[in-house]
PQR file with spaces between the fields and no chain letter, atoms N, CA, C, O and H, PARSE charges and radii, in Angstrom:
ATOM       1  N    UNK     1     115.594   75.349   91.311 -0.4000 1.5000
ATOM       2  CA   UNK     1     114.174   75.048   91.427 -0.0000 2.0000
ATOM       3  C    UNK     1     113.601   75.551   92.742  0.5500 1.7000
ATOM       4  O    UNK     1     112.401   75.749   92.930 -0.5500 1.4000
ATOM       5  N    UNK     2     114.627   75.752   93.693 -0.4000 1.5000
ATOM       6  CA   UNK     2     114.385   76.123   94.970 -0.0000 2.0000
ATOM       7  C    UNK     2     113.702   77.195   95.357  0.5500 1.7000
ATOM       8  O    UNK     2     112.891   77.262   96.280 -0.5500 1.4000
ATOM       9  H    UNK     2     115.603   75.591   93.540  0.4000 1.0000
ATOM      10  N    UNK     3     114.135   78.240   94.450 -0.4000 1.5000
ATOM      11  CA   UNK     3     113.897   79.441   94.649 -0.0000 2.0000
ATOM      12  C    UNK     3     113.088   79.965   93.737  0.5500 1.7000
ATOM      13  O    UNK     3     112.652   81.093   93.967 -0.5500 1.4000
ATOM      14  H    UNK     3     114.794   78.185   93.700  0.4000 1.0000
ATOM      15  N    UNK     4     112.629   79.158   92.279 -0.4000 1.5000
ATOM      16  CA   UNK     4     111.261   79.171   92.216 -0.0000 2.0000
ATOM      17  C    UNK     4     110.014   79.363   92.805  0.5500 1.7000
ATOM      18  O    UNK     4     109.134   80.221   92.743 -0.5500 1.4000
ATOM      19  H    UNK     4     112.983   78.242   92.093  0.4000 1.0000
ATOM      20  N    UNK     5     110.287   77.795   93.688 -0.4000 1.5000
ATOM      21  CA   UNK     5     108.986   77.550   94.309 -0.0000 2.0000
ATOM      22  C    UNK     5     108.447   78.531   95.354  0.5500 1.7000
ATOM      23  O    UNK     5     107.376   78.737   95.926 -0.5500 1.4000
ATOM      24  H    UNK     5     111.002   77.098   93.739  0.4000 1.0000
ATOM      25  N    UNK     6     109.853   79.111   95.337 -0.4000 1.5000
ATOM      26  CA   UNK     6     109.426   80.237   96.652 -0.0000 2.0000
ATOM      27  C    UNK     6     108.895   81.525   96.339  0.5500 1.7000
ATOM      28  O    UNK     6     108.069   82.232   96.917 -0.5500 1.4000
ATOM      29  H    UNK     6     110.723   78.944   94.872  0.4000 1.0000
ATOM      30  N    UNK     7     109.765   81.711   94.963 -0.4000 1.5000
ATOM      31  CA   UNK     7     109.092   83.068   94.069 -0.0000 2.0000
ATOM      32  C    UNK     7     107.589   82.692   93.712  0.5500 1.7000
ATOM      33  O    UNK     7     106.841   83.655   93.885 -0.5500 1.4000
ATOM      34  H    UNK     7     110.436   81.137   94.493  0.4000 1.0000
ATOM      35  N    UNK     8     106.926   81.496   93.240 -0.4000 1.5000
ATOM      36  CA   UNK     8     105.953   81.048   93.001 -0.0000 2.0000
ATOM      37  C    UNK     8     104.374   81.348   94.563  0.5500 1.7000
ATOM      38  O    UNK     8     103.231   81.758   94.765 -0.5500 1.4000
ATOM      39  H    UNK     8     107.534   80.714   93.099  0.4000 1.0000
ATOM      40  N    UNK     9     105.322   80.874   95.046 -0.4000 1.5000
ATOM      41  CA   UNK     9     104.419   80.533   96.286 -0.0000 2.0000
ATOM      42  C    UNK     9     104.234   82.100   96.886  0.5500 1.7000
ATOM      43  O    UNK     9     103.121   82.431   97.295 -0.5500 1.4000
ATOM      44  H    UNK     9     106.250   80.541   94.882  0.4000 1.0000
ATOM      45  N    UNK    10     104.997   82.748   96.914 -0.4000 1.5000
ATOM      46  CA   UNK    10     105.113   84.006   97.602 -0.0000 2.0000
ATOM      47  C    UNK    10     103.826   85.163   96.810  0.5500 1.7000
ATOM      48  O    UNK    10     103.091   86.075   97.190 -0.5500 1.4000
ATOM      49  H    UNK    10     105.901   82.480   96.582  0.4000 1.0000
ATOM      50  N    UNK    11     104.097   84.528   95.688 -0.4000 1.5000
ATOM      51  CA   UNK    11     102.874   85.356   94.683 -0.0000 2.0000
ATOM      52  C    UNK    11     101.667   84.857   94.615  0.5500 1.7000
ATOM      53  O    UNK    11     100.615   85.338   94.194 -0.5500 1.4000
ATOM      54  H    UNK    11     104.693   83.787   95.380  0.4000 1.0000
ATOM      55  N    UNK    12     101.995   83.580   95.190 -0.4000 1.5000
ATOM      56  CA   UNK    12     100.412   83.464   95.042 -0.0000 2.0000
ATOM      57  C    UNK    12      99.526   83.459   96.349  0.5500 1.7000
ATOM      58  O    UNK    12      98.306   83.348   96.468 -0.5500 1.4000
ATOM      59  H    UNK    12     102.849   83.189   95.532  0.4000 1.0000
ATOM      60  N    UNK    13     100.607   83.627   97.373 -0.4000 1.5000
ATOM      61  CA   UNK    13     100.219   84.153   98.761 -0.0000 2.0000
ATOM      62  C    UNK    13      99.872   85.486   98.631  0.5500 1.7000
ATOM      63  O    UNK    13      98.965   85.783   99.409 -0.5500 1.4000
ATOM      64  H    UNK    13     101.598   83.717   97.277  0.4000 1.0000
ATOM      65  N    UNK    14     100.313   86.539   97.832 -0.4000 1.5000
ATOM      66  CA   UNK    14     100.018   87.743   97.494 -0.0000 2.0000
ATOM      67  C    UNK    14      98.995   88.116   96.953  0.5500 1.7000
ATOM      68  O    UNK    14      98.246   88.942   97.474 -0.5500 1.4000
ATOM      69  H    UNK    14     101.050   86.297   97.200  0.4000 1.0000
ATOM      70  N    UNK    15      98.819   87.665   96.006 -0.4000 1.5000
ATOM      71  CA   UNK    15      97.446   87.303   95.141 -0.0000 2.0000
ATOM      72  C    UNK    15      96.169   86.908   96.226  0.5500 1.7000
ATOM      73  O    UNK    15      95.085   87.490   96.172 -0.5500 1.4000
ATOM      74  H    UNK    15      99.428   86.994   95.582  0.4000 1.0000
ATOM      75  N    UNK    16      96.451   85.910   97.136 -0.4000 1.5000
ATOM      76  CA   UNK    16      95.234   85.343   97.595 -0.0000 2.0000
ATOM      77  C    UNK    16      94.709   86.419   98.969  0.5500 1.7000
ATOM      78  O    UNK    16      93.690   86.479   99.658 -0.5500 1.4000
ATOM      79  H    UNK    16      97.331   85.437   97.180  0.4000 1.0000
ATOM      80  N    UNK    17      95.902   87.127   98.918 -0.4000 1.5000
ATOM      81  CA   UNK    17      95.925   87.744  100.766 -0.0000 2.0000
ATOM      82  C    UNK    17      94.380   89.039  100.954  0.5500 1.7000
ATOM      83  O    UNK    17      93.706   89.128  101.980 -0.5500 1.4000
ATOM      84  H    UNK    17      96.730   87.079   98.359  0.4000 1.0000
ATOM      85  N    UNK    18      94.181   89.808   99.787 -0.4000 1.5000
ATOM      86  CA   UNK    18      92.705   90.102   99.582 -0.0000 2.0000
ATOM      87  C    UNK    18      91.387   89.671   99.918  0.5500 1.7000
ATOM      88  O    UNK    18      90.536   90.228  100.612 -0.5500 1.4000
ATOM      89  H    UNK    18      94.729   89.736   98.954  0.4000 1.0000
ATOM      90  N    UNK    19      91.359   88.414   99.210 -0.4000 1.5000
ATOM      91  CA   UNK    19      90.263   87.626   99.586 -0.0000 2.0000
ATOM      92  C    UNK    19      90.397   87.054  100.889  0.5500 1.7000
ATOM      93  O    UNK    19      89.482   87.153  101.707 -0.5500 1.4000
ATOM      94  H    UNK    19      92.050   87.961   98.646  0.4000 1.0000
ATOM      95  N    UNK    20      91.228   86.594  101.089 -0.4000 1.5000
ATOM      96  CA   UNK    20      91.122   85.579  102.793 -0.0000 2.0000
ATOM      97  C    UNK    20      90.909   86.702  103.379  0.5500 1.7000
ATOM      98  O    UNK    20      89.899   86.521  104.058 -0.5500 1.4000
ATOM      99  H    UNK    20      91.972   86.513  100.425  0.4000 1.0000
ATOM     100  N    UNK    21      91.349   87.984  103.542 -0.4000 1.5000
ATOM     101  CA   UNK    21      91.239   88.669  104.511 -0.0000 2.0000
ATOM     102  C    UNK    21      89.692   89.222  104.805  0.5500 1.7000
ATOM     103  O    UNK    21      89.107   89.443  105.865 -0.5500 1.4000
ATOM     104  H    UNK    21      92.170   88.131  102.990  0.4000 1.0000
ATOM     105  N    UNK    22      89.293   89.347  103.442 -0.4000 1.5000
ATOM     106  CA   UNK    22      87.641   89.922  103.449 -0.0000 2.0000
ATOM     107  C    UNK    22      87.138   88.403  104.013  0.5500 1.7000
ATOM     108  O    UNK    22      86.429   88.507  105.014 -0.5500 1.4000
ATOM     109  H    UNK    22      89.769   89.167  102.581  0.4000 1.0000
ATOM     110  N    UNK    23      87.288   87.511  103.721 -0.4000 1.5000
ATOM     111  CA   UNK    23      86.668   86.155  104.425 -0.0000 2.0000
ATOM     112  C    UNK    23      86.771   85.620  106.039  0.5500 1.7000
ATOM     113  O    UNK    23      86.119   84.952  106.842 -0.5500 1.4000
ATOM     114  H    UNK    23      87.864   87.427  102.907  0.4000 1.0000
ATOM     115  N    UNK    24      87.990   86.348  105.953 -0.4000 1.5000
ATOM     116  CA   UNK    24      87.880   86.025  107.284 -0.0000 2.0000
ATOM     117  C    UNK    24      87.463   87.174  108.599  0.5500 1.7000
ATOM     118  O    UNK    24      87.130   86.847  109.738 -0.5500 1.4000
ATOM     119  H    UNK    24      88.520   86.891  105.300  0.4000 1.0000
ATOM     120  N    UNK    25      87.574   88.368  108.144 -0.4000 1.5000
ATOM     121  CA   UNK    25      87.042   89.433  108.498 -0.0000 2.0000
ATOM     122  C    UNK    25      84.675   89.158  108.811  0.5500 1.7000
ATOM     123  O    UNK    25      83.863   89.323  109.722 -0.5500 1.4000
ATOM     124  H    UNK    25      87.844   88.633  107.219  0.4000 1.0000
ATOM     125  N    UNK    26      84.676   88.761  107.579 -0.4000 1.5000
ATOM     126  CA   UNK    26      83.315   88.227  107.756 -0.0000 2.0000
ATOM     127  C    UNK    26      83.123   87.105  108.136  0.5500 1.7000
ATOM     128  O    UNK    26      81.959   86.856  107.823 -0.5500 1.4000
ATOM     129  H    UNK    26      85.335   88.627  106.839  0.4000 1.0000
ATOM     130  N    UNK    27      83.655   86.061  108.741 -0.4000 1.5000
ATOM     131  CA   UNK    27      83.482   85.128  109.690 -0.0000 2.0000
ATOM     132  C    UNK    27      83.387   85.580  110.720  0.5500 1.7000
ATOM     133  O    UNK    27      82.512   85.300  111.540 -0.5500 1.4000
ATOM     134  H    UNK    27      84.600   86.263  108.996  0.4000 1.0000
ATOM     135  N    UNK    28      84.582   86.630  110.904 -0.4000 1.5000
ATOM     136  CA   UNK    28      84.538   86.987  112.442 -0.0000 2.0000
ATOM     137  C    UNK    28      83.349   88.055  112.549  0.5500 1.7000
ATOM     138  O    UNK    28      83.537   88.676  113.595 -0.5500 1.4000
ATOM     139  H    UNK    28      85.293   86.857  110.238  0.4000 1.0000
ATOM     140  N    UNK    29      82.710   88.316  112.186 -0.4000 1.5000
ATOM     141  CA   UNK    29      81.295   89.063  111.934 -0.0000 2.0000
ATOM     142  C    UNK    29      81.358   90.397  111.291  0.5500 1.7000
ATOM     143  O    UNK    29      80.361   91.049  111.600 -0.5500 1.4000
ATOM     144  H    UNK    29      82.557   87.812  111.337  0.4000 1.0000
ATOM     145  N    UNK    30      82.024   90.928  110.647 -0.4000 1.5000
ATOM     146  CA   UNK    30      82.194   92.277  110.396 -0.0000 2.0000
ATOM     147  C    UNK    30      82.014   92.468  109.100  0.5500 1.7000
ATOM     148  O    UNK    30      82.915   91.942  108.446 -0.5500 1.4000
ATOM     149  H    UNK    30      82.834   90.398  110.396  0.4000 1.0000
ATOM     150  N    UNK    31      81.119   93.073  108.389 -0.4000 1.5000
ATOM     151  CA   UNK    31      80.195   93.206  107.263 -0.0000 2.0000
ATOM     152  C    UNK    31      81.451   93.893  106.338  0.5500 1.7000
ATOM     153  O    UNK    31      82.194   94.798  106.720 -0.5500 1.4000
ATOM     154  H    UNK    31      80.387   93.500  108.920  0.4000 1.0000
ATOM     155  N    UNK    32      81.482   93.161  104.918 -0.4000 1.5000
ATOM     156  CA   UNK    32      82.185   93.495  104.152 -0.0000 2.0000
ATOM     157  C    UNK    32      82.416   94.824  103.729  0.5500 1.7000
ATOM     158  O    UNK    32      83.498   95.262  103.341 -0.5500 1.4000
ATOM     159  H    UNK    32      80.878   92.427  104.608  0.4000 1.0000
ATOM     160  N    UNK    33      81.210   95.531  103.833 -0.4000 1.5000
ATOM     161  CA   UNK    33      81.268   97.265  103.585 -0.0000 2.0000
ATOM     162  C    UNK    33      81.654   97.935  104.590  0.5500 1.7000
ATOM     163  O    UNK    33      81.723   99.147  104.383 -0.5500 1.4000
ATOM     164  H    UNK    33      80.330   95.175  104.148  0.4000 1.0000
ATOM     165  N    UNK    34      82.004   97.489  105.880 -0.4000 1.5000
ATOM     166  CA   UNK    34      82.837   97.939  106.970 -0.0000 2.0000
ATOM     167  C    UNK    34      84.337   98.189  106.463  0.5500 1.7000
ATOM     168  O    UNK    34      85.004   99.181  106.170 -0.5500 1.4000
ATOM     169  H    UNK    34      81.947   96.505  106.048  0.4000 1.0000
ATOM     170  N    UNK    35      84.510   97.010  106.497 -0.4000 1.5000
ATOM     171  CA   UNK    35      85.963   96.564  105.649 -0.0000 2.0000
ATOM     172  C    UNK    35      86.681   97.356  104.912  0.5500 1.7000
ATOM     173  O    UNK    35      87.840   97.760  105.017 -0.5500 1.4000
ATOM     174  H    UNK    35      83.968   96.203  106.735  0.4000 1.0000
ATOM     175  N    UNK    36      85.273   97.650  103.619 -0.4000 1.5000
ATOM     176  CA   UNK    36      85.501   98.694  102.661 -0.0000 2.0000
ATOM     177  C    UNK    36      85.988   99.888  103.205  0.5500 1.7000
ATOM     178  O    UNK    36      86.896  100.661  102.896 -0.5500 1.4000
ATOM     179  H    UNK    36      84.333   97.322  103.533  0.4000 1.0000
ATOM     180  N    UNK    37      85.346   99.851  103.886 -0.4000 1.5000
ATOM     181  CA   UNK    37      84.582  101.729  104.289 -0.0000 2.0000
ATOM     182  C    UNK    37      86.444  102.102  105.256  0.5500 1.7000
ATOM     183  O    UNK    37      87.317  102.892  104.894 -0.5500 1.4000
ATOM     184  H    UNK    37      84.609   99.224  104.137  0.4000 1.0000
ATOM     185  N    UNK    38      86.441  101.564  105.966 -0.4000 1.5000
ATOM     186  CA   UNK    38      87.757  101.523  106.496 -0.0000 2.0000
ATOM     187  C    UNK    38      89.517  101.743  105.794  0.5500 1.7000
ATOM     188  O    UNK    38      90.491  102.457  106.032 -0.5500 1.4000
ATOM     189  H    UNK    38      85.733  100.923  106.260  0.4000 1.0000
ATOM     190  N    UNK    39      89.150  100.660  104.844 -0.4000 1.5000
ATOM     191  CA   UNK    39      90.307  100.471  104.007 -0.0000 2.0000
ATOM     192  C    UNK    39      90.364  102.244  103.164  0.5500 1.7000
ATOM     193  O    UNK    39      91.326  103.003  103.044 -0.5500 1.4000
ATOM     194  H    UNK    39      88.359  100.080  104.650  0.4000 1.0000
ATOM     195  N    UNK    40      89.103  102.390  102.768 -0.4000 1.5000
ATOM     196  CA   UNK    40      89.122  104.019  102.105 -0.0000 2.0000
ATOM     197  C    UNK    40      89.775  104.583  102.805  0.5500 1.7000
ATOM     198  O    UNK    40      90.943  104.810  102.491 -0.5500 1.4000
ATOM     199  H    UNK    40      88.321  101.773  102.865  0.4000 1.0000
ATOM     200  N    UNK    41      89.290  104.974  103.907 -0.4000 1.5000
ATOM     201  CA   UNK    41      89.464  105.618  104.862 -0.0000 2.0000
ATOM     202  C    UNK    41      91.019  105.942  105.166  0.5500 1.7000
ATOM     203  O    UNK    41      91.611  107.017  105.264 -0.5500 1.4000
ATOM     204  H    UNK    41      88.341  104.789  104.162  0.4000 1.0000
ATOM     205  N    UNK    42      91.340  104.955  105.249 -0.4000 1.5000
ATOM     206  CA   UNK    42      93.222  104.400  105.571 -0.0000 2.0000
ATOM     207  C    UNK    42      93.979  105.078  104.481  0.5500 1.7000
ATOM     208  O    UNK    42      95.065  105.659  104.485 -0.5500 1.4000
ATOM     209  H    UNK    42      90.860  104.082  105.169  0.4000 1.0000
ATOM     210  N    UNK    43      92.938  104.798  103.368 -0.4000 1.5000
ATOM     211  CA   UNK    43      93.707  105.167  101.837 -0.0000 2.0000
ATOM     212  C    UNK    43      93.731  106.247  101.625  0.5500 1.7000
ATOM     213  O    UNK    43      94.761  106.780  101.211 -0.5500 1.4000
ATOM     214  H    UNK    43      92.057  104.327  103.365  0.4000 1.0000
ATOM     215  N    UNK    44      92.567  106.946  101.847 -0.4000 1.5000
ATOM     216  CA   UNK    44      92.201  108.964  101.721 -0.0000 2.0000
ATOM     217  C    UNK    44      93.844  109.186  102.678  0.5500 1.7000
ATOM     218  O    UNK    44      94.932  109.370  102.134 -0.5500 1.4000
ATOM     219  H    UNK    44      91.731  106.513  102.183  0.4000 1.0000
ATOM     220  N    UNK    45      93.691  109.132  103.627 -0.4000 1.5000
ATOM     221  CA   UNK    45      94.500  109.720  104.565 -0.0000 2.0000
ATOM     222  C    UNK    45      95.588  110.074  104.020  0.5500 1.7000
ATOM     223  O    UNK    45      95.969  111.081  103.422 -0.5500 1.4000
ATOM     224  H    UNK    45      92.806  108.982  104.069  0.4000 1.0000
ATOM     225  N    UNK    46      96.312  108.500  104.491 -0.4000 1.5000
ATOM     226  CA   UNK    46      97.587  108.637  103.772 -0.0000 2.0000
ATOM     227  C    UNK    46      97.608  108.867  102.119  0.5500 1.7000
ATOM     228  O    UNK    46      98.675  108.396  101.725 -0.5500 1.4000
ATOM     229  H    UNK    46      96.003  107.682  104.976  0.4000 1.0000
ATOM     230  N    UNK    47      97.019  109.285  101.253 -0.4000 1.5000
ATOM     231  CA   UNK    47      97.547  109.727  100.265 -0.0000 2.0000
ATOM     232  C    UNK    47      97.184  111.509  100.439  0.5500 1.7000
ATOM     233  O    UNK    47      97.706  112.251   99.608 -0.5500 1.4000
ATOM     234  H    UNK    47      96.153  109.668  101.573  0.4000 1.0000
ATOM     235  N    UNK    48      96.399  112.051  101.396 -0.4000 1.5000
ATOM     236  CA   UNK    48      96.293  113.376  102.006 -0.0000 2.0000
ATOM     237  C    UNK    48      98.185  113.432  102.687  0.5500 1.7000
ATOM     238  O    UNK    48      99.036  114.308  102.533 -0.5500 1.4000
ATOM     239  H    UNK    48      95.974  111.448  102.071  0.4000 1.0000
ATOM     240  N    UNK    49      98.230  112.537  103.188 -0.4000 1.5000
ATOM     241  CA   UNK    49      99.215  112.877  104.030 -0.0000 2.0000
ATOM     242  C    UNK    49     100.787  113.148  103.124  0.5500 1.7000
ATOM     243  O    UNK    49     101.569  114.099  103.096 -0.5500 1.4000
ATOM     244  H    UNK    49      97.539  111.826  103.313  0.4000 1.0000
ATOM     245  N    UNK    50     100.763  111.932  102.508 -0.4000 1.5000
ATOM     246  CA   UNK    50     101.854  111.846  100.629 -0.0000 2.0000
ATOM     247  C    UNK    50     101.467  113.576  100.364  0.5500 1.7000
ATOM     248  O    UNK    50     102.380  114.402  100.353 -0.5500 1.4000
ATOM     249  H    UNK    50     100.128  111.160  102.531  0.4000 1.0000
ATOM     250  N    UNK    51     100.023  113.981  100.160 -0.4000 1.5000
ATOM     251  CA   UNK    51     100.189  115.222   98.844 -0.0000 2.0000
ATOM     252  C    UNK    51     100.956  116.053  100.049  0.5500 1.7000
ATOM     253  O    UNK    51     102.153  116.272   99.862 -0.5500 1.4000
ATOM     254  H    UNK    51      99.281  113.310  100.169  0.4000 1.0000
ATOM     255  N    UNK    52     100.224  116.634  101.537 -0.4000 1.5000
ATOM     256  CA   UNK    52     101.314  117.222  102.198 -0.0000 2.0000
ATOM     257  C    UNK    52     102.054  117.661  102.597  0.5500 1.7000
ATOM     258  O    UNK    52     102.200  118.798  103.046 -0.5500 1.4000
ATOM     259  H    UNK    52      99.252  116.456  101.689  0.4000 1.0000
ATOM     260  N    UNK    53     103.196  116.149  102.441 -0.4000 1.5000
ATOM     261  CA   UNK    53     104.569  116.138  102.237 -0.0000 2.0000
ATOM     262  C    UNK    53     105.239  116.355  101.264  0.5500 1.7000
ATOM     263  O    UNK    53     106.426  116.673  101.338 -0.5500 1.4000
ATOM     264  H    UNK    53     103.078  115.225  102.076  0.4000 1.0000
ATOM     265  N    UNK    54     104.521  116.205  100.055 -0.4000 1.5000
ATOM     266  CA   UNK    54     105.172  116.274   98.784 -0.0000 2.0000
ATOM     267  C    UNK    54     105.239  118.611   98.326  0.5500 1.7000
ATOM     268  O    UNK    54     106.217  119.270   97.973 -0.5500 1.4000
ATOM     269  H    UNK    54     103.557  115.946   99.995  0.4000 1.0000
ATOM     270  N    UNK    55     103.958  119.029   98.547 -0.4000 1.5000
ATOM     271  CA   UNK    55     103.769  120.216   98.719 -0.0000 2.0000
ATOM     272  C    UNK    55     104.874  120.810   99.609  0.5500 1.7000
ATOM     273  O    UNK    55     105.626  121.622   99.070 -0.5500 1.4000
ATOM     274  H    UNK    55     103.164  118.495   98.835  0.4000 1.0000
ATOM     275  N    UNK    56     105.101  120.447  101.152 -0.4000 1.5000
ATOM     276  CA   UNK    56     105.802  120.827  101.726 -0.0000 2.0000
ATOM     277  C    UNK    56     107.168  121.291  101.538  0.5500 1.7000
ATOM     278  O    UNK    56     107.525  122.466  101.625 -0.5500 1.4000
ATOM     279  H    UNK    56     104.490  119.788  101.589  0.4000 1.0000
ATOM     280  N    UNK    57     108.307  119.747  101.131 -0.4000 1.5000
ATOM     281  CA   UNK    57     109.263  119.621  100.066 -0.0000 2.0000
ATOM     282  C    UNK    57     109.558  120.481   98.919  0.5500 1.7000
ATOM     283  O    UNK    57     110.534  121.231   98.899 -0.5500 1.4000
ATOM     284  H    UNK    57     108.016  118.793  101.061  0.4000 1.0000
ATOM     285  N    UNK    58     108.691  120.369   97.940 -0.4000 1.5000
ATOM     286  CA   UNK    58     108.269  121.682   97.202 -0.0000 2.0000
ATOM     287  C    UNK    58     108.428  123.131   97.824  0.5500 1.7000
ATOM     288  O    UNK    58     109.241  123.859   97.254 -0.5500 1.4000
ATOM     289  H    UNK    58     107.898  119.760   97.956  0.4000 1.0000
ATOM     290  N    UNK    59     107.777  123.625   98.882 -0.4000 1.5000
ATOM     291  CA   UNK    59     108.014  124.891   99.267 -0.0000 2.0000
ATOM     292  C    UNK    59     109.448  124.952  100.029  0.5500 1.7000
ATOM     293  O    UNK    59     110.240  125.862   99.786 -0.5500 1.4000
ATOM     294  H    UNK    59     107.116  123.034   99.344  0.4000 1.0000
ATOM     295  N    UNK    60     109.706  124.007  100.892 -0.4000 1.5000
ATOM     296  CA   UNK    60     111.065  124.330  101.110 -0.0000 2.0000
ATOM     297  C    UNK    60     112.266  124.377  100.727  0.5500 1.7000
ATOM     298  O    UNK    60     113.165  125.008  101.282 -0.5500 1.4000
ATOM     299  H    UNK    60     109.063  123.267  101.090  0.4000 1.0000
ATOM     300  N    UNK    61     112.403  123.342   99.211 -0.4000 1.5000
ATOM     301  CA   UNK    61     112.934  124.086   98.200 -0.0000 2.0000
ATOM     302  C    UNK    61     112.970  124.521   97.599  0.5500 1.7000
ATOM     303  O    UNK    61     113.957  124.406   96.872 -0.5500 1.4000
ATOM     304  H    UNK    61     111.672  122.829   98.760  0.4000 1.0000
ATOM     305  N    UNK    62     111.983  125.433   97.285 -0.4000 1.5000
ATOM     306  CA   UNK    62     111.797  127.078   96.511 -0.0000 2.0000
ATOM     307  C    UNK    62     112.322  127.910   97.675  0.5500 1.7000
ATOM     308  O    UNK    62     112.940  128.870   97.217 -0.5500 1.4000
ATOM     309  H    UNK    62     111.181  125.527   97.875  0.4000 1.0000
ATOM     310  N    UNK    63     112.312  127.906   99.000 -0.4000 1.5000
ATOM     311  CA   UNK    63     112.885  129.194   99.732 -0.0000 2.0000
ATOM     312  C    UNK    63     114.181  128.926   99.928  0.5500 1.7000
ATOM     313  O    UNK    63     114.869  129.778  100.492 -0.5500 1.4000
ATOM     314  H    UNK    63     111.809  127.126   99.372  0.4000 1.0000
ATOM     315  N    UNK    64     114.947  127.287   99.358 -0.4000 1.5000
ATOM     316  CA   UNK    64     116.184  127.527   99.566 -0.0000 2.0000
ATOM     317  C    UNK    64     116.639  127.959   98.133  0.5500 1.7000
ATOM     318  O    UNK    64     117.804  128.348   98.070 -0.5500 1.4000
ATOM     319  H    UNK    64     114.388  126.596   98.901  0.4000 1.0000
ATOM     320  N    UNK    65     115.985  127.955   97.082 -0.4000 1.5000
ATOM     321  CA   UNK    65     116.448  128.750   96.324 -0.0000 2.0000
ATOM     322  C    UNK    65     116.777  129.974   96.015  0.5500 1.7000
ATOM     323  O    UNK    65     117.721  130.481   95.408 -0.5500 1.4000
ATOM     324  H    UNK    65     115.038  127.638   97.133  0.4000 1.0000
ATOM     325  N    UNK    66     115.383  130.551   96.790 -0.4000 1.5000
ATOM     326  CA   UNK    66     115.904  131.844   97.056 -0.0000 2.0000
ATOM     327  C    UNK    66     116.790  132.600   97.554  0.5500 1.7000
ATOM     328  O    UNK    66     117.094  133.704   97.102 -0.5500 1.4000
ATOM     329  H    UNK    66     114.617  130.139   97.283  0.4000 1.0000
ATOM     330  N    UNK    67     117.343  131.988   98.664 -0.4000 1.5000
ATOM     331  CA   UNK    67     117.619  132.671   99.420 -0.0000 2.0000
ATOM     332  C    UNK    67     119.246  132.321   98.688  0.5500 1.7000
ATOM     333  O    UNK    67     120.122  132.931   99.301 -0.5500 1.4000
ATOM     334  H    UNK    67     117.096  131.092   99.032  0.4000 1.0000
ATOM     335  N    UNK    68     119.712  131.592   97.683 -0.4000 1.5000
ATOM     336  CA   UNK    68     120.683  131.694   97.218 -0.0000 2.0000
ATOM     337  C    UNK    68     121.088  132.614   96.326  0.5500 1.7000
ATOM     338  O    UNK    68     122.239  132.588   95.892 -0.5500 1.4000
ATOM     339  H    UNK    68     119.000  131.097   97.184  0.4000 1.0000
């Protein structure tokens, strides 16, 4: 039951961690479309940064193919 409550609780700390954060972000004064605008921001990047790396990988093993 122990480890239920913990699997339980852990998800629903997960679940809730979205909202508190936009709530408490706007307590502390910072306008929810800030928030937004930011979080994009964070998100563009690093998935710029993922394609990249993933491209990169890709080309460097096509020239080790070649060169076999």
């Amino acid at each position: 039951m122990n480890g239920d409550l913990k699997t339980e609780t852990m998800g629903a700390a997960i679940k809730a961690a979205p909202p508190v954060s936009i709530s408490t972000a706007t307590l502390c004064g910072v306008p929810v479309n800030t928030v937004v605008m930011y979080a994009t921001l964070v998100y563009t990047v690093l998935m710029g940064a993922h394609l990249i790396y993933k491209w990169w990988t890709e080309i460097s093993d096509r020239r080790k193919e070649r060169k076999q």
